[in-house]
C-alpha positions as CSV (number, residue, x, y, z in Angstrom):
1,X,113.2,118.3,87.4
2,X,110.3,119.0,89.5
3,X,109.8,117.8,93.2
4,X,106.4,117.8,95.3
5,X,105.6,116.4,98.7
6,X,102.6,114.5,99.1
7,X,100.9,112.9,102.1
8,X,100.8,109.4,103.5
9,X,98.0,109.4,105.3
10,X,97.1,106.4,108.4
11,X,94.2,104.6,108.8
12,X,92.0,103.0,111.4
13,X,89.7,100.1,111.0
14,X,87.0,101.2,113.0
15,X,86.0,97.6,113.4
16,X,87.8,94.5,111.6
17,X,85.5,91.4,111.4
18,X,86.7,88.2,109.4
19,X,83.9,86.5,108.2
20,X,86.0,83.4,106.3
21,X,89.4,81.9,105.0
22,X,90.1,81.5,101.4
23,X,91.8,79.3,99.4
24,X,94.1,81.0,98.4
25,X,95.2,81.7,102.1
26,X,93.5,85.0,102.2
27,X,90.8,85.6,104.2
28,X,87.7,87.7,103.8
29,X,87.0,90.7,106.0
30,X,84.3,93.1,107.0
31,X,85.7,96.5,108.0
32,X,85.2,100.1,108.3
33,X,88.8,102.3,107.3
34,X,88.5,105.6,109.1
35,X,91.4,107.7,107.0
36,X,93.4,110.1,109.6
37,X,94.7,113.1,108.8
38,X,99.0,113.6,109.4
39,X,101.3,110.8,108.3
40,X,104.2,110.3,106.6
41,X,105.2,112.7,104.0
42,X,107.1,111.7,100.9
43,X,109.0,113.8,98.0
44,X,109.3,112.7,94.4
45,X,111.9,113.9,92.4
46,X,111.5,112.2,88.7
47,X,114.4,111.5,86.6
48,X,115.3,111.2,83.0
49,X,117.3,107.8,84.1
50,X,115.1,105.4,84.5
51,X,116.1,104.2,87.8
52,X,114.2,104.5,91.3
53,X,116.1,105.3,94.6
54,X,114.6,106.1,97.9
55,X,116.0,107.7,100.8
56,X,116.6,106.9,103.8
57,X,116.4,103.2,104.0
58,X,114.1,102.2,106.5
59,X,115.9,100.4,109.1
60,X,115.5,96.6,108.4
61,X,113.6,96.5,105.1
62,X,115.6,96.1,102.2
63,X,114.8,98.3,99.5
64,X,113.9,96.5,96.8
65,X,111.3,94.8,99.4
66,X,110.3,98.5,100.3
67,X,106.5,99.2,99.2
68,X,107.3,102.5,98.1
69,X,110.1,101.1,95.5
70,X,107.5,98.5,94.5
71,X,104.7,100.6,93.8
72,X,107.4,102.9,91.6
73,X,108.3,99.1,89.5
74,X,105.2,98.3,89.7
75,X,103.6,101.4,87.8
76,X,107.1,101.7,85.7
77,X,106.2,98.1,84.2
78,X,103.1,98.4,83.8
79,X,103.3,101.6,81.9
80,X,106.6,101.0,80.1
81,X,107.8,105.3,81.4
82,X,111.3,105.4,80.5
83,X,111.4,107.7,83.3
84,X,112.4,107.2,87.0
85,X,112.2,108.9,90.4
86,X,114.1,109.6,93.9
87,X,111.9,109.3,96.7
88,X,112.6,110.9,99.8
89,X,110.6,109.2,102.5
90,X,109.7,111.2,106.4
91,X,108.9,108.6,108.0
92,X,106.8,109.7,111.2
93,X,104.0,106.5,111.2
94,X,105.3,103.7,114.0
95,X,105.7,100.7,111.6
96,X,104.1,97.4,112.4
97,X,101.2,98.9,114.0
98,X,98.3,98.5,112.1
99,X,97.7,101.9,110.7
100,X,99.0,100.9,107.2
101,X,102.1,103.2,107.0
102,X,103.0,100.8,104.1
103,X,100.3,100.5,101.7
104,X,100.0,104.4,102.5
105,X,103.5,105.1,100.8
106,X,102.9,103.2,98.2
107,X,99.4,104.2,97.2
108,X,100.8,107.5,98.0
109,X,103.5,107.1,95.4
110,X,101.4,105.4,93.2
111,X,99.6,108.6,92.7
112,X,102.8,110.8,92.5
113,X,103.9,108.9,89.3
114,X,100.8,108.6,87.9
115,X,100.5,112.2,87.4
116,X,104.3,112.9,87.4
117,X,105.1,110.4,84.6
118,X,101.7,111.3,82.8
119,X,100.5,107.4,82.9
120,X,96.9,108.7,82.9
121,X,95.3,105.6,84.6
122,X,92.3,106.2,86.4
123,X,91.9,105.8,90.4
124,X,90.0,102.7,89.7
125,X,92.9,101.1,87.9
126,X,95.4,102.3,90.1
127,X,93.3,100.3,92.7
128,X,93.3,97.4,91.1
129,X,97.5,97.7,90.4
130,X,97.7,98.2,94.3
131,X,95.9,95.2,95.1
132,X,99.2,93.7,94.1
133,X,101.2,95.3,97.1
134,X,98.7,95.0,99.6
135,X,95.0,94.4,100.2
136,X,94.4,98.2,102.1
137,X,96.4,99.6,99.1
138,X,93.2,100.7,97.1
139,X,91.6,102.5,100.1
140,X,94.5,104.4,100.2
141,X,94.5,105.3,96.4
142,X,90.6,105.8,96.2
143,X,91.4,107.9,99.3
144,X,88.3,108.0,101.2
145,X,86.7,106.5,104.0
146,X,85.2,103.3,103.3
147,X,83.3,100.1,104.3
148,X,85.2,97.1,102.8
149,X,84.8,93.3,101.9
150,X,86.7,90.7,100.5
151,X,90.0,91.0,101.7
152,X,89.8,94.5,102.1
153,X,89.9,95.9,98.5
154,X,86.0,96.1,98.0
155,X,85.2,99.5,98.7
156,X,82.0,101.4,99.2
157,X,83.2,104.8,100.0
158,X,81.3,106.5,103.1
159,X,81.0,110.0,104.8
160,X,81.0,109.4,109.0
161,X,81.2,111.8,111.4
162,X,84.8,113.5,111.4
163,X,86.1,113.2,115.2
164,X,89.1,113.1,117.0
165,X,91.3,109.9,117.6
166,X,93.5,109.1,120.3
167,X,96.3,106.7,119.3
168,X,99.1,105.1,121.6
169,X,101.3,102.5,120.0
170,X,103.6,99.9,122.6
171,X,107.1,99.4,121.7
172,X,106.2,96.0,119.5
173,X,105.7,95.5,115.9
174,X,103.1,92.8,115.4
175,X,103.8,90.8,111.4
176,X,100.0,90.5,109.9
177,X,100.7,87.6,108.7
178,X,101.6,85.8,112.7
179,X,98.1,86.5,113.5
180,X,96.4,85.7,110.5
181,X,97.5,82.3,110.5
182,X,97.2,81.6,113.6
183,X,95.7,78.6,114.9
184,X,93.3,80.7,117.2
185,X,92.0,83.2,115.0
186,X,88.2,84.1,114.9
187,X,87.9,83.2,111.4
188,X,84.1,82.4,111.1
189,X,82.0,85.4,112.2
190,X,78.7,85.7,111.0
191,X,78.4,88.5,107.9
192,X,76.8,91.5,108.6
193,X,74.7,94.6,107.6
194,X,77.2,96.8,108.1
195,X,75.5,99.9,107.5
196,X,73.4,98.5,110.3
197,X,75.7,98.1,113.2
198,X,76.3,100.6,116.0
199,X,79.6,101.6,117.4
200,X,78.5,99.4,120.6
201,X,78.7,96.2,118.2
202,X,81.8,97.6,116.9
203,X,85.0,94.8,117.3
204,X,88.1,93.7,116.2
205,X,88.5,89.7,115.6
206,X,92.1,90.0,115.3
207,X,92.4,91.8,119.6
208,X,92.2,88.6,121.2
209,X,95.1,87.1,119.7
210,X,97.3,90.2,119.7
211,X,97.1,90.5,123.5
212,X,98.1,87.2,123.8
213,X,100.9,87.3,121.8
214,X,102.2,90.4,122.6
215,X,100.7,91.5,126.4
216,X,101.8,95.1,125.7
217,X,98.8,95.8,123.8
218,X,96.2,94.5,126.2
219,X,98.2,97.3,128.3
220,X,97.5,99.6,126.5
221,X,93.7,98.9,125.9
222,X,93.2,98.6,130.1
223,X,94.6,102.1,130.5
224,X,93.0,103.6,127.7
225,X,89.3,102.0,129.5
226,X,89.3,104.7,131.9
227,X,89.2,107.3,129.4
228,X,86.6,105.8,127.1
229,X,86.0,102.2,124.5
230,X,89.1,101.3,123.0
231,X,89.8,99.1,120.0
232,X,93.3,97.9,118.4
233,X,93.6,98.3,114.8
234,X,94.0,95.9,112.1
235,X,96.3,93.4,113.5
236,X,98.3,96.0,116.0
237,X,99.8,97.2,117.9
238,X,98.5,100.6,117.7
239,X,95.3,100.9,120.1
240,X,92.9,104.0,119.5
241,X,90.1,105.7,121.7
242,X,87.3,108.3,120.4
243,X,87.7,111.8,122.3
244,X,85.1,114.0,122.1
245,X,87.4,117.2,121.1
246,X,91.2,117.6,119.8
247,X,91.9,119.0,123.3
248,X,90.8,116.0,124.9
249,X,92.9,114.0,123.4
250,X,95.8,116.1,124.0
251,X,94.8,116.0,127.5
252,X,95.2,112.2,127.6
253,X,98.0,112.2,125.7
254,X,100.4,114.0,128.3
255,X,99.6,111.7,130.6
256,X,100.5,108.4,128.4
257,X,103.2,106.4,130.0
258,X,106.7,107.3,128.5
259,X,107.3,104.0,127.4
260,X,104.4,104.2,125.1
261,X,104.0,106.8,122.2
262,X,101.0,108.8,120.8
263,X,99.8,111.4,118.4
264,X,96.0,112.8,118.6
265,X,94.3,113.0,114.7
266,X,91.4,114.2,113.2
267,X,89.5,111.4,111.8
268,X,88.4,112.7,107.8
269,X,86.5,111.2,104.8
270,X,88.9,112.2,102.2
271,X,92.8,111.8,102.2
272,X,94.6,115.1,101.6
273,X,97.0,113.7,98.8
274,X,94.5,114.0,95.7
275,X,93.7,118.1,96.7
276,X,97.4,118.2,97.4
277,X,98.2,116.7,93.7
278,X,95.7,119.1,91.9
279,X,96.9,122.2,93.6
280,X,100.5,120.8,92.4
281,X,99.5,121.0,88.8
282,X,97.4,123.2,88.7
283,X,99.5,126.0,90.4
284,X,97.0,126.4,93.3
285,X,98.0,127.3,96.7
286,X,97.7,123.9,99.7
287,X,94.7,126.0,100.7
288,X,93.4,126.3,97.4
């Protein structure tokens, strides 16, 4: 059967402000995603079967706690296909770093079956299926740059200026849910007009605890200084810095330490993956 290789595209949160803990143990946020261009790439192969594979296993998730595997059960269940998919995962985002590799590959994949199975569910319900997996899952299905509320799956899509991005990631994976329950947490910030704030006010509640916990990060953010503001993402580790051009940033990034790794990214206001999904089916060149 048919194969095509979509994108998994990373995010930023430009600022991550949590304004309030829930009772269900959530909490609700205020944040600005920044999609990147690059990311993972994944290949779906469907089957006639019924059953979902994915390969390589990613080294200490077991697969049926993969997102990618979910998100194929997930939409299987819910649509009752008798078909099934291999999934052939390149896995190029650092995991545990706060640029939502994750929920990427599974909205990514949610997409991919959608139109592969012919499951016809609108982006909007797709959305709502990813909540399930992951509370930045929808942005990465509506596939835009957005502001967000609640606990991230309130979306009001937004067009920013598209710039270049910096990002260095320390050898540490940081689990979301260490610093979201911890003790310290800035859980009470004041809510905001968010389409009011300036970059200058720009600030994520979840830094503080992350250097403390892991000191590698704050490392990182007091050698990036020199070169401009930077700003950990979601709950880390990955710390990111605004250059001015694409060579910029590939100036600063030969001279990040060796024990440290990087990638320079345009910053855009619409994922890749839906464009690269039409042209699929519609027999359009990727520049068409």
């Amino acid at each position: 059967m048919i194969s095509i290789t979509l994108s998994a595209p990373p995010k930023l949160n430009l600022f991550l402000h949590i304004t309030g803990r829930r009772d269900d143990g959530y909490h609700n946020l205020e944040t600005l995603f920044q999609l990147l261009d690059g990311g993972d790439q994944l290949t779906f192969t469907p089957n006639k079967t019924g059953t979902i594979s994915l390969s390589p296993q990613v080294e200490g998730v077991p697969e049926s706690d993969n997102l990618i595997v979910r998100a194929a059960k997930l939409l299987q269940t819910k649509s009752g296909s008798q078909l099934g998919c291999h999934i052939e995962l390149d896995k190029r985002l650092p995991m545990g770093a706060g640029l939502g590799g994750g929920s990427s590959n599974a909205a990514t994949t949610l997409l991919a079956l959608n139109a592969l199975w012919h499951c016809h569910y609108s982006l909007k319900e797709l959305a709502q299926l990813g909540v399930q997996l992951g509370a930045d899952v929808p942005v990465f299905v509506e596939g835009k740059t957005a502001y967000a509320e609640g606990i991230g799956e309130q979306l009001i899509p937004t067009e920013i200026a598209e710039c270049w991005y910096l990002v260095i990631t320390p050898p540490c994976k940081v689990p979301t849910g260490q610093i979201f329950s911890h003790p310290e947490l800035t859980r009470h910030s004041p809510p905001s007009k968010i389409r009011a704030l300036s970059e200058e006010q720009y600030r994520n509640d979840c830094q503080a605890i992350a250097e403390k916990l892991y000191p590698q990060i704050k490392e990182v953010v007091e050698w990036l200084q020199t070169y401009g503001n930077p700003m950990m993402t979601g709950t880390g580790a990955s710390v990111f810095c605004r250059c001015a051009t694409q060579a910029e940033g590939e100036r600063i990034l030969f001279n990040v330490p060796s024990q440290w790794t990087g990638f320079v990214a345009k910053g855009v206001n619409h994922s890749e993956v839906h464009k690269q999904i039409d042209n699929f089916f519609t027999g359009a060149s990727p520049s068409g």
